[in-house]
N, C-alpha and C positions, 0 to 999 in steps of 0.2 A: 777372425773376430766376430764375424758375421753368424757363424755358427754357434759361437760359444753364447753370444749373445739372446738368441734366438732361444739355445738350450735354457740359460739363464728366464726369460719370460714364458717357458713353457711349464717349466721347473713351479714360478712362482704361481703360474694362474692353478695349477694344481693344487699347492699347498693353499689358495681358496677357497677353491672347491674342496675340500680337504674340511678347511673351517667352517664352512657352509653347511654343508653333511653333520658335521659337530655341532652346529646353532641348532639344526633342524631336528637332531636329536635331541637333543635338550630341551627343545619346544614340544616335542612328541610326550616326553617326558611330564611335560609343565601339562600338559592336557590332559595327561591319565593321572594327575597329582593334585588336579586344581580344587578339587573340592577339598584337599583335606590337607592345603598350606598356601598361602598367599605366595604370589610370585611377587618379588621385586619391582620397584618403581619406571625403574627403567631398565629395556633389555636392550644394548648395543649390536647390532648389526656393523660386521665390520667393512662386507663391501661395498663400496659406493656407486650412486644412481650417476649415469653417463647424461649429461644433456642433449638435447639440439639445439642447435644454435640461427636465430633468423637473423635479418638483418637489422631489424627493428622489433622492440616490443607489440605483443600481441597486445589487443583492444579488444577479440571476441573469440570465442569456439563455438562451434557447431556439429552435432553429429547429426548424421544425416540419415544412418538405416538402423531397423528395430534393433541391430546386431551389435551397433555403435561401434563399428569397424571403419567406416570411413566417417571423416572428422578434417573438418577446413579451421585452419585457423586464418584470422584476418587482422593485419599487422598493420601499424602505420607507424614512419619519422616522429623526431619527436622534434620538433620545434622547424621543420620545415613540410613542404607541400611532396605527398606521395603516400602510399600507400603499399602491400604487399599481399600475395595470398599464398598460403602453404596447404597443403594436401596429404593425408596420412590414409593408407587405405588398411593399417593394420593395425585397429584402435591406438592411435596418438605414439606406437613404437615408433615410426622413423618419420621421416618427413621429406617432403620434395618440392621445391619452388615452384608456383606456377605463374609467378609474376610475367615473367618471357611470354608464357602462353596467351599469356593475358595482352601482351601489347602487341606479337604476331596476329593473333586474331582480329582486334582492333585496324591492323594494316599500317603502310608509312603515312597513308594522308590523316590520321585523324591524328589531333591538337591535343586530344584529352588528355589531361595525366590519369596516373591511374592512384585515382583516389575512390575508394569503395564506400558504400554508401550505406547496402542492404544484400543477405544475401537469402534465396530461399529455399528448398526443396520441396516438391512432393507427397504428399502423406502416403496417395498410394503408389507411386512410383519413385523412391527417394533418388534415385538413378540421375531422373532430372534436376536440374538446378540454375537457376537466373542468379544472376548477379548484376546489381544494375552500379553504376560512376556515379561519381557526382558531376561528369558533363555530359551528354547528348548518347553515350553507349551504352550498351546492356548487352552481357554477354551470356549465352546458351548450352549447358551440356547435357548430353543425354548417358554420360558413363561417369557420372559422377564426379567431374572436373578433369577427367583423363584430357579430355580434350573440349576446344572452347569454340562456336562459332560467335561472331559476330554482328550487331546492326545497330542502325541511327534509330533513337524517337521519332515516330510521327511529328511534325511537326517544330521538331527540335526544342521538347522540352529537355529541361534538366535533372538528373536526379537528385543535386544537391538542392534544388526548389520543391523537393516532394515536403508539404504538408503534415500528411497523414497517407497511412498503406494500408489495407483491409483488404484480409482473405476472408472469402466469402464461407460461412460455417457449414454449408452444406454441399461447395465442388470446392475443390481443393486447387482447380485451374483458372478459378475465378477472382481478379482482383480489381479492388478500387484505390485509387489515386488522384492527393489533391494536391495539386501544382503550381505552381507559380507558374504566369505565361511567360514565351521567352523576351527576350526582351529586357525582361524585368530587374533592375542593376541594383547595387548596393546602396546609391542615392535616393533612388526611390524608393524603397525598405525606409530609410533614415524619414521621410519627410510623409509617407502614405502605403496605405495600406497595399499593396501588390494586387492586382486581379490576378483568382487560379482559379484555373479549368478543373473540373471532375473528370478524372480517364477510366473508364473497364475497358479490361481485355475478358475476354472467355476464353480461351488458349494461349494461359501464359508460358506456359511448356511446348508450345508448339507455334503454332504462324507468330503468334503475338499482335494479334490485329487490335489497334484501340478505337475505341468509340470516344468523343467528344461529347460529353452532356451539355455541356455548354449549347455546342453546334446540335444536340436532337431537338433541344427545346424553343430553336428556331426563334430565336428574338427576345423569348418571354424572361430567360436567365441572362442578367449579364455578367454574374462571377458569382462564386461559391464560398461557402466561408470555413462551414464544418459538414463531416459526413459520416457514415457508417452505412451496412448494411441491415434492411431489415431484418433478416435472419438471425443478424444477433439477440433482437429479442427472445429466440427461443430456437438454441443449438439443436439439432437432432432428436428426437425423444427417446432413442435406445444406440446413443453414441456409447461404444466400447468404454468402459473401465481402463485408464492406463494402468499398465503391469505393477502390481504389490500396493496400489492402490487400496483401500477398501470398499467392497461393493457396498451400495446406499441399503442402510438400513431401512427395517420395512416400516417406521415411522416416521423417513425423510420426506417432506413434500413433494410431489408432483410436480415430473415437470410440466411448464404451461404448454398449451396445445394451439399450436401456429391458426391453425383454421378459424379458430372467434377472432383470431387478429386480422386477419383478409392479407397477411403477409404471404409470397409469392417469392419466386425465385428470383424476379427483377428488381424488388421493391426495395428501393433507396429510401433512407430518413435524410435531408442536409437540409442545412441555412443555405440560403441565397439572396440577392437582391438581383433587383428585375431593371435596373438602368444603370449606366457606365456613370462612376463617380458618386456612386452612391454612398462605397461604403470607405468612410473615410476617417474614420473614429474606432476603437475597441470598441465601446456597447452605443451599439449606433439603432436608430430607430427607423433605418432602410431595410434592416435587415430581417427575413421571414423565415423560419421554418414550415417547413414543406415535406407531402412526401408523395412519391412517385412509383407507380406499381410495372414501368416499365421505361424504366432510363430515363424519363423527362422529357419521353416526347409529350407526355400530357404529364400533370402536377396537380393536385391540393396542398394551399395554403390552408395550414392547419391552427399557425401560432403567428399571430402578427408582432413583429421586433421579437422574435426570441430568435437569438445570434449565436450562442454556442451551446452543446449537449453531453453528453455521457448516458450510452446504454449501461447501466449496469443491473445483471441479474434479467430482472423479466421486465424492467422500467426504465422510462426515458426519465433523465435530469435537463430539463431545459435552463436558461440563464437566459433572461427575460429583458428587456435595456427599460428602465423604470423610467426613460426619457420619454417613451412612446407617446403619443397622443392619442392613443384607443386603447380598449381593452384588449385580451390575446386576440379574442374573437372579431375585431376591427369595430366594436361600438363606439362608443361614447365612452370616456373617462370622465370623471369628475377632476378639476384642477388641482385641488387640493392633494390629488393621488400621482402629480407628475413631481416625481424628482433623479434626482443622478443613480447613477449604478446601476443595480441588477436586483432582482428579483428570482428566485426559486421555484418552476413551477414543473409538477412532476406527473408522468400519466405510468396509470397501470394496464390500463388496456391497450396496448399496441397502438398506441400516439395518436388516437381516436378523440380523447377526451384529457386536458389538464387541470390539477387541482395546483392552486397558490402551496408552495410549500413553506410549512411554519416552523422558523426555526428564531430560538428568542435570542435576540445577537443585542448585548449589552455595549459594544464597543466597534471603533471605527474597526471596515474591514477590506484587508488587506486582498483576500480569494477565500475560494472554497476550498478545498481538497476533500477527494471522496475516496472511501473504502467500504466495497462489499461485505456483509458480515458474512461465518463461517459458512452458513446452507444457502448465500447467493440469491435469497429472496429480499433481502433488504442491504442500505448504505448506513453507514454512519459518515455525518458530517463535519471534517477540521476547517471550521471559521477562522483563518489566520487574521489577524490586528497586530498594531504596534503601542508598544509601552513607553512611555518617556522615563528620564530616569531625575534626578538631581541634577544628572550636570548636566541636562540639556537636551541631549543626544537620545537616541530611541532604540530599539530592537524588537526584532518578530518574536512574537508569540501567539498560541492559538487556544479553541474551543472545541472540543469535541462533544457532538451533540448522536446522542444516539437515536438508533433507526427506529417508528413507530407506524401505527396504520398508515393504510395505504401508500404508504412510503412520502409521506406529506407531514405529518407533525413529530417534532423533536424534540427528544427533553439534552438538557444540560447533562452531561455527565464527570466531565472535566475540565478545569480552564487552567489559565498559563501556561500550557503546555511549550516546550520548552524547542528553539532550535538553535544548533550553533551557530556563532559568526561564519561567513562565506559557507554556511550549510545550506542543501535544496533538501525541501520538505522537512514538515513535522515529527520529534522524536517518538511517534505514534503507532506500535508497531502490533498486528493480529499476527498469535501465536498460533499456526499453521497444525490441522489436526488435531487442535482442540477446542471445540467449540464454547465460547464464550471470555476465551483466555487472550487477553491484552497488557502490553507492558508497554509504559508512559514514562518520558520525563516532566518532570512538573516544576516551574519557577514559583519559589516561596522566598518572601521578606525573612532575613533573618531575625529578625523580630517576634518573625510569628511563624514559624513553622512547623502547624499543629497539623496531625494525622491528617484531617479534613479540612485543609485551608482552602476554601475557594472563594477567595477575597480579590476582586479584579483588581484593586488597588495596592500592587508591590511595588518593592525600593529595588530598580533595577540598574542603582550604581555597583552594588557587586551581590547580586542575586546570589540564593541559595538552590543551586538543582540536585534535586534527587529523583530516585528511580519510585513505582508505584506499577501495583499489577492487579489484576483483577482477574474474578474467577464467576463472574458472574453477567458478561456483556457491559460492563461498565457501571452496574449498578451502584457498586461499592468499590474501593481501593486503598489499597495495604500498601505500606512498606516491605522491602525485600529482606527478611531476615539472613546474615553472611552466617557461615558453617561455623559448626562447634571448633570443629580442628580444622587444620591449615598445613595441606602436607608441603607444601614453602611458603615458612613462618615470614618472609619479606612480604606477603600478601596477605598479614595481620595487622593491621593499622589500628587496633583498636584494642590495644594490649592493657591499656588502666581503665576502660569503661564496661559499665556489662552490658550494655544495649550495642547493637553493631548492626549497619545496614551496607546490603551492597548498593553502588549507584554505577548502572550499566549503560554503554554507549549507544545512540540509538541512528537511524537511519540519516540525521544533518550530518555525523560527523561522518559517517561511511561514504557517502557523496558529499563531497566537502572538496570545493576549490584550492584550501589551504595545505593544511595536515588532515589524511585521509586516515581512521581506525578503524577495524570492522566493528559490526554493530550487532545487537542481537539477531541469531539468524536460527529460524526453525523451517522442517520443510514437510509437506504434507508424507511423502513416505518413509518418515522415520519419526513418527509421534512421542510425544513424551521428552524427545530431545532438543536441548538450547543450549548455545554457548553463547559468549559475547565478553566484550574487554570490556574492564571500568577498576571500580577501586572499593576497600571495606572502608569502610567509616563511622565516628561516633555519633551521636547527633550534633545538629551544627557544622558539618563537614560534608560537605557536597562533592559531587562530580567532576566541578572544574578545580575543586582545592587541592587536590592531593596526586598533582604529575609523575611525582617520583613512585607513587602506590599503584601503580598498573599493571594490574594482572588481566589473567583470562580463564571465565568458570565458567562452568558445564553444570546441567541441571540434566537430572533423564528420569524425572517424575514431572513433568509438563511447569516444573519454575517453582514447585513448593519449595529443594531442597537446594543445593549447592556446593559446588565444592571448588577449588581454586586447582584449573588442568596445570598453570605454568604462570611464571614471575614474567612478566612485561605485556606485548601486544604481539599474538599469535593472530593468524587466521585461518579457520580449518573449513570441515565439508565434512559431511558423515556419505556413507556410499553403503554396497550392500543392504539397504531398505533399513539405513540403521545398526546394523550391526558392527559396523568400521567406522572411527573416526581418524581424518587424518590432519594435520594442522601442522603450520611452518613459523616461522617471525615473520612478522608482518614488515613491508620497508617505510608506513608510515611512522611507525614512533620510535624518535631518535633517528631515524634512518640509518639501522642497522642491516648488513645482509645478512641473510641465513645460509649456514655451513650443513644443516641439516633438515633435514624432515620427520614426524614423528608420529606416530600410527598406534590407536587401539582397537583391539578387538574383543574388550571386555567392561565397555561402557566406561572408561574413562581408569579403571584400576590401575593398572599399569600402562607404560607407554613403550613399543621398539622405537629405537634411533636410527636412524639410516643417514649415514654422512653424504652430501651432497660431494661431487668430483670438482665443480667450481660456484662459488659461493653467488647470490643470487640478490636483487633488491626484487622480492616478492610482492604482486601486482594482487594475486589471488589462486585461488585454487576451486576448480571448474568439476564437474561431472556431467555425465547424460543425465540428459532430461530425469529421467524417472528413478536416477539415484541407484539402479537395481544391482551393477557389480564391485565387487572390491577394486575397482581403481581408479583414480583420478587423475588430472593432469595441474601442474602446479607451473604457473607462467610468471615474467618477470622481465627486469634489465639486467644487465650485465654490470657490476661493480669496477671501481677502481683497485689496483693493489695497494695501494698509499690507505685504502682502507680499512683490507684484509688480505691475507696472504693466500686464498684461496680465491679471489676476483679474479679477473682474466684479463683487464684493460690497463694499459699503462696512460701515464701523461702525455704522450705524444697521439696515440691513437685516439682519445678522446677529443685533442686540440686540432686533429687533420679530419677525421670521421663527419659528413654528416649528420648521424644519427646513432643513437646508443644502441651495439646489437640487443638481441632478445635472445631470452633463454627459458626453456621449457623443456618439464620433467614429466616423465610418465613415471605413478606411481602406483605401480600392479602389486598389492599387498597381499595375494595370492600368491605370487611367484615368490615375494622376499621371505614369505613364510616356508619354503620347498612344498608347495602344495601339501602341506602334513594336514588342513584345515580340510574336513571333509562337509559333506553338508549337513543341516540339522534333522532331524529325527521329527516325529509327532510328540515326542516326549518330552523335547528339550523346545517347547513352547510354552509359553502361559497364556491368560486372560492379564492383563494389566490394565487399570484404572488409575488417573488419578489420583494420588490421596487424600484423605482430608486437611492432613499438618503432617510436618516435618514427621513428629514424633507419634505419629495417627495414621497408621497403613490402613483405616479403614477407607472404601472406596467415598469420593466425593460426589454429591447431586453437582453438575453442570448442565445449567440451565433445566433445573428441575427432572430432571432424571440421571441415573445410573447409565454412566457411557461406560465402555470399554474392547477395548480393541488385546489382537492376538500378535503378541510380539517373541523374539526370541528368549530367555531366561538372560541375566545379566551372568550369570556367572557358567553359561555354556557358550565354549567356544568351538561355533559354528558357523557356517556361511549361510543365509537365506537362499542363494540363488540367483539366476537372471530371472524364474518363470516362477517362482513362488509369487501369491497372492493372499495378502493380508486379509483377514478376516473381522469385520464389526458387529458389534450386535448391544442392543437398547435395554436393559433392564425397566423394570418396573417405573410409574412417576414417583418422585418425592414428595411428601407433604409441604407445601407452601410456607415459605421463612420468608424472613426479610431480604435474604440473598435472592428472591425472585424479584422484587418489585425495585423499582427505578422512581425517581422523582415524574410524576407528571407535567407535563407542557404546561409554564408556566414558573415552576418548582426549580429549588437548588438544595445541594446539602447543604445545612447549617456548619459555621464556619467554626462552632464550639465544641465540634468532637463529637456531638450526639448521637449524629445520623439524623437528625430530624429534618425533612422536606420543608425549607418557606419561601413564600411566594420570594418570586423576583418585584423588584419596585416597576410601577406601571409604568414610569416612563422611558425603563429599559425593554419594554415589551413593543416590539410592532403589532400589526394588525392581522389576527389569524381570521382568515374568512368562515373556515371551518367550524373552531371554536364561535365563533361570533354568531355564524347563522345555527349553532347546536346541532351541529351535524357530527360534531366530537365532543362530547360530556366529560370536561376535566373532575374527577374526584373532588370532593369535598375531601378527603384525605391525602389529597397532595400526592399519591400514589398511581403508580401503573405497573403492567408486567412488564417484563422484559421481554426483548421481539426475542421469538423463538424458544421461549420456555416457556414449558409444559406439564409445571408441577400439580397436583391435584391439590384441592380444598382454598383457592381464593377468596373463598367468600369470609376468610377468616382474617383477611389485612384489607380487602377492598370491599365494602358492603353496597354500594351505589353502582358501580358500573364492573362492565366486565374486562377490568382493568384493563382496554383497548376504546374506550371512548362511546359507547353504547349502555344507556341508563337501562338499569333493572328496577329502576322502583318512580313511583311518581313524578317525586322531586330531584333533582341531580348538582349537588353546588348551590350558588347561589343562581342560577339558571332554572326557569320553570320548564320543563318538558312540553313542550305543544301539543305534541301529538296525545299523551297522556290526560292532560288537562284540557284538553280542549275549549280553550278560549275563542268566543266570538268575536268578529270586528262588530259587533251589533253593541255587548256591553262594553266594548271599549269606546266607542260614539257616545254614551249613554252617560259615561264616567263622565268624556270630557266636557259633555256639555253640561253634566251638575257643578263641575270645578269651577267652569267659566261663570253660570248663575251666581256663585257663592261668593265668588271674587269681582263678581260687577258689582254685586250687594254692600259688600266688605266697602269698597272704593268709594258707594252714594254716600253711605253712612259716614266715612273720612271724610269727602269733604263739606256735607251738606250738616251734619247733623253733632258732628264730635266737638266737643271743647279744648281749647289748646292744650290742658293736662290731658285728656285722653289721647293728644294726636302725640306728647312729649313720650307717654308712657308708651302706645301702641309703637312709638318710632326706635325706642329701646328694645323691645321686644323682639320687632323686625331683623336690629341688628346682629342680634343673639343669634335666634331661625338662619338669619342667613350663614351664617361663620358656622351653624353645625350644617346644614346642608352641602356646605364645602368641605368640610369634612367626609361624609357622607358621601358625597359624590367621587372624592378621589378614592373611595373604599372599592365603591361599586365598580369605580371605572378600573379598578385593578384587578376587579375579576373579570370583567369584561374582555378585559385584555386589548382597551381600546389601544390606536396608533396615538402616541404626541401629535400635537398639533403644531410642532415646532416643524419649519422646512430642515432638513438633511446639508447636515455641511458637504460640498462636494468632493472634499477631501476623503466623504467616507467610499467615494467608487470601489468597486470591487476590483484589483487589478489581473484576476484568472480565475479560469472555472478547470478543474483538471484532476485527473483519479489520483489519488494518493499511491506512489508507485509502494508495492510489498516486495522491498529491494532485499532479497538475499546476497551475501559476497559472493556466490557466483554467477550473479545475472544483475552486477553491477553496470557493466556498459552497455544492457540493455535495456534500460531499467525505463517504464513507461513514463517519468515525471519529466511534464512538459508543462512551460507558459503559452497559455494562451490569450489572446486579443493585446499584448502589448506588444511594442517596438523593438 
């Protein structure tokens, strides 16, 4: 029987291979045939992908060499304490526990569980690898997790108390670490703020010896709050190009050059405070920015009460405690200038010098969130606030203010922006490899939801959200126009109207506590391409209306056009630098598993199927770094059979099981093809741009010029490569439109549809220093450029300044130029003492000389003069852009300062969005 049997399974793997050879030929086929017949929607692959199986669900992947052959996956229980690590040394094929190793190394006396915390490698030796616990262990390999040594933290800190982790940009063995001291318990988190030490090691790959900043600065530090390296002001100046990347066109900025900054290999930026008990508040006025050009055994206080920061690009963002009783600089404040929260204040010279940053914030606010724009020279700013609604009750909503000189003043570009219930962060998302391209949800009144609603005052008992994109840095924003056709008619939801918008998921709902969907996802080396769930809709029909309407589209002209990949919630990954997508069912919507997997390699035309061996509640679907070869790995949990007949778990092993196993697919789209795909040619490349409109292939100006990048042809079916390298290149400027210019500081759009720039009301304005002391000249036309665009002929929408805050001509606004006119304090002495003369005269004459009719008439008079000069003066004071003189509710504190993470689905559980300064 044993034989017959055996013949029987040898028999059948043949006649698949058999069928395999038949697929592969028919794909050979389908490739010498493709230009001149459409292939089918879907092609069935009929063998199925084997999984691995862990003990628990994966939380993270890592590849760890250029070759991305070995790859650690890092697993934890699900609803109890423990962790797991798995090791694949033949890109993500097989897999081997190393859990064992992990607690052998450790030894029998240590307590720790093995719960992981952080893992790292290498740049130039990926070989090595730390991996640090979340108690007192950190473990050490030098063969790439083959095997593990073991040791205690100095001092016995912990890693579940790390802070913040910084590798240093210029040695790859250098890290900084900010810690909770030990000690320090859950009680004390609950009631105050924890004292944590600053740790560098300089051989983290080797002795692992750490230095105490705390203990170099010998009394003067008594705990740390925030830190970074100085080097992160400015990475490398001739750091490698990552592979299929495109190299910086010869119009990209410069990068800045480390030596005007006095930045040093040692030089630490951090908050600190200098006594025990200091710091005992989020925005507390103990607290100092500082910086240190050799570990703190000596320091400059730089910023007095500035408590937390973000390097981002070539600039510090400080967050300023508006409690202080001095200026940054430790002067004098004026009273009137001390109230609750934060303050903005941002330097560009390497934390030498800070300017107040002026961003006009109409409404209480909740934090900041920040995003780098595309060329990494400036932020755009999300001002979250809360809305109340009718019945009582409130929700987040935010502002997004975009980036302007010196990285200090900011105009309005968008408000209500939109997040969901138990969502982290703003549905605010920068479309990756195209410069100036951003996609928003936006809460609108159903009442009013006109193109350009930017009315802070909506009805947020049952809000209207929809999607909005922009092709311009935010200047302007459209609606997403949904596809002509709909190749599955279930994802036409707007079958009696002729208008139709898509409304897509954005990064709340993808990190979402609740029900997790992925959300729009682009990535820098596959430009031009986005997918993302949501739904079509009429006008009047939002985002959260239409559950049952949930599909998932793909765009691959950078979001002009669209098309509908599949009926529900997928989530995919493009790999090949673009050339390959591949996407599964997602297990948040409905909480469906997926029985299959499904892969393009002609830009979304058609799909192969690939049946899954046991069906899967799909977590997400992961790639190497740099995206560069056809295959990914797709991770998850394990299903019930009561669900689907292809799950793997019964009812009994779910109710005995601590934790639901995990399961992970490698999906080498190269091999399921029988390698028939060969590589591309010079021939089977283009130039691709942007287009203008759907129905308009002509190339689009973004951000005043002609961009375009070298990508594969859609309709050649080809592989890029591991070692192909994208090519960019800058066409001519464009002539200067409305698409270049942005409302100036101070400005909003009109909420009529026009486009027209009008002042914000003065008492939604605080106080810009800049503006104030005319050292930024707001247009008399409400206009400025857009950061980073570089169109020619301005002088044809901005005639006064050079749409960046520097007057061209005498007069500037209702501001007189000093320096231009040169005003003396000699006639301004001279005025006031004629006023004073005229008005002491005025006053003899009232009481000495007038008659009760001229004192009744002149008292008339007065009263008139005065009611226009109040007039008058709230005119002036709203160009001035004076602060109200009202004190600050204290409810407006800002409760975080923290980077807006640019969460793709497969660098969800790593995803940078953290609170900062709360409990």
């Amino acid at each position: 029987c044993t034989l017959v049997t055996k013949f029987m399974i040898e028999r059948k793997l043949r006649m698949l291979r058999s069928i395999r050879l038949l697929i592969a030929a028919v794909f050979a086929a389908t490739l010498a045939l493709s230009g001149s017949r459409a292939a089918p929607s879907l092609h069935p692959i009929l063998e199925a992908l084997t999984p691995a199986t862990t003990t628990s669900p994966v939380v993270d992947i890592q590849w760890l060499d250029k070759d991305d052959l070995h790859v650690l996956a890092y697993t934890r229980k699900t609803g109890v304490e423990g962790s797991g690590l798995w090791y694949s040394k033949d890109g993500a094929t097989s897999w081997s526990n190393k859990t064992q190793a992990l607690i052998g190394a450790a030894g029998s006396g240590s307590t720790d569980p093995i719960e992981l915390v952080g893992i790292y490698s290498q740049a130039s030796n990926p070989a090595n690898v730390v991996i640090f616990g979340s108690g007192t262990t950190v473990w050490s390999s030098s063969d790439f997790s083959e095997t593990f040594t073991a040791r205690q933290t100095a001092g016995g800190w912990r890693g579940g108390g790390a802070k913040l982790v910084k590798m240093h940009p210029w040695h790859d063995n250098w890290m900084l670490l900010l810690v909770s001291r030990p000690g320090c318990t859950n009680a004390d988190r609950a009631l105050t703020e924890c004292p944590h030490d600053l740790m560098v090691t300089k051989d983290l790959y080797g002795a692992m010896q750490w230095q105490n900043l705390t203990a170099n600065a010998g009394g003067r530090v008594a705990g740390f709050v925030d830190a970074d390296w100085g080097a992160a002001l400015c990475p490398q100046l001739h750091a490698p190009t990552p592979p299929g990347l495109p190299a910086a066109p010869q119009s990209a900025p410069p990068r800045i050059d480390c030596t005007k900054f006095d930045v040093r290999d040692e030089t630490v930026l951090a908050t600190m405070y200098e006594h025990a008990g200091d710091y005992d508040q989020p925005w507390d006025a103990d607290v100092h920015f500082a910086v240190s050009n050799d570990l703190f055994r000596s320091h400059n206080i730089r910023v007095r009460c500035g408590n937390m920061f973000e390097v981002v690009g070539n600039s510090v963002f400080l967050a300023y405690a508006n409690s202080c009783p001095t200026s940054i600089d430790g002067g004098p404040r004026p009273p009137h200038q001390s109230f609750s929260g934060i303050v903005l204040y941002t330097s560009v010279d390497g934390a030498a010098s800070f300017s107040q940053g002026c961003v006009p914030v109409a409404l209480k606010q909740e934090g900041y969130e920040m995003l780098a724009t595309h060329d990494g020279t400036g932020i755009q700013i999300i001002v979250d606030f809360k809305v109340g609604s009718s019945r009582g009750d409130s929700m987040l909503a935010a502002s997004v203010y975009t980036a302007g000189p010196r990285d200090a003043i900011y105009a309005l570009s968008l408000t209500n922006i939109y997040r969901a219930p138990r969502g982290f962060g703003s549905d605010y998302t920068r479309v990756e490899g195209l410069p100036g391209v951003y996609i928003a949800n936006t809460l609108l009144s159903r009442s009013s939801a006109s193109e350009d609603d930017y009315d802070y005052e909506i009805d947020t008992s049952s809000p209207l959200v929809e999607t909005r994109i922009t092709f311009n840095g935010g200047g302007t924003w459209q609606r997403i126009s949904a596809p002509k056709e709909f190749k599955n008619p279930a994802c036409n939801r707007c079958q009696t109207r002729s208008e139709c918008y898509l409304h897509l998921r954005g990064v709340s709902t993808w990190l979402n506590s609740g029900t997790s969907m992925p959300a729009v996802y682009s990535t820098e080396s596959a430009p031009g391409l986005l997918m993302a769930t949501g739904i079509s809709a009429s006008p009047g029909v939002g985002l959260e209306d239409d559950a049952g309407g949930i599909c998932t589209w793909l765009s691959t002209d950078g979001g002009v056009s669209w098309s509908d990949a599949a009926q529900g919630s997928w989530v995919y990954e493009y790999a090949d630098f673009g050339s390959t997508i591949v996407m599964a069912r997602h297990s948040g919507w409905r909480g469906e598993p997926a029985d299959e997997v499904r892969f393009s390699v002609d830009s979304g035309e058609s799909w192969y199927v690939v049946p899954l061996e046991s069906a899967v509640y799909v977590d997400n679907i992961r790639i190497e770094p740099d995206g560069q070869r056809p295959r990914v790995v797709m991770h998850g949990a394990a299903c019930d059979k009561s669900v689907h007949p292809k799950c793997t778990l019964d009812g009994s092993e779910r109710a005995t099981s601590p934790s639901i196993p995990g399961i992970i697919y490698l999906v080498d789209v190269e091999k399921l093809l029988g390698n028939n795909m060969g590589r591309c040619t010079d021939a089977e490349y283009e130039w691709w741009s942007v287009p203008t409109a759907r129905d308009n292939p002509a190339p689009r100006c973004l951000l005043g010029r002609h961009r375009s990048v070298r990508r594969r042809g859609s309709s050649k079916l080809c592989f890029n490569g591991p070692d192909w390298v994208r090519q960019a290149q800058d066409g001519a400027a464009c002539p200067c439109g409305r698409e270049d210019v942005e409302c100036d500081y101070g400005y909003a759009r009109a909420s009529d549809g026009s486009g027209a720039c009008v002042l914000l009301p003065v008492e939604q304005m605080p106080e810009c220093p800049l503006v104030f002391e005319r050292q930024y000249l707001v247009s008399r036309t409400g206009l400025r450029m857009i950061h980073g665009d570089v169109c020619d002929g301005l002088a044809s929408l901005i005639d006064d300044t050079d749409g960046q805050g520097t007057c061209l001509i005498d007069w500037c606004g209702d501001l007189p130029n000093e320096p231009e006119r040169n005003h003396s304090w000699l006639w301004l002495l001279l005025h006031v003492m004629l006023l004073t003369l005229l008005c002491a005269g005025a006053y003899g004459w009232y009481k000495l000389r007038a008659s009760p009719e001229q004192r009744e008439w002149l008292a008339e008079r007065a009263t008139l003069a005065a009611e226009l000069l109040s007039e008058v003066w709230v005119k002036v004071a709203g160009r001035l852009r004076r602060r109200p003189t009202t004190a600050r509710d204290p409810a407006d504190d800002l409760g975080y300062f923290q980077p807006l993470a640019a969460v793709p689905p497969g660098d969800a559980q790593s995803a940078s969005l953290f609170t900062l300064g709360t409990r």
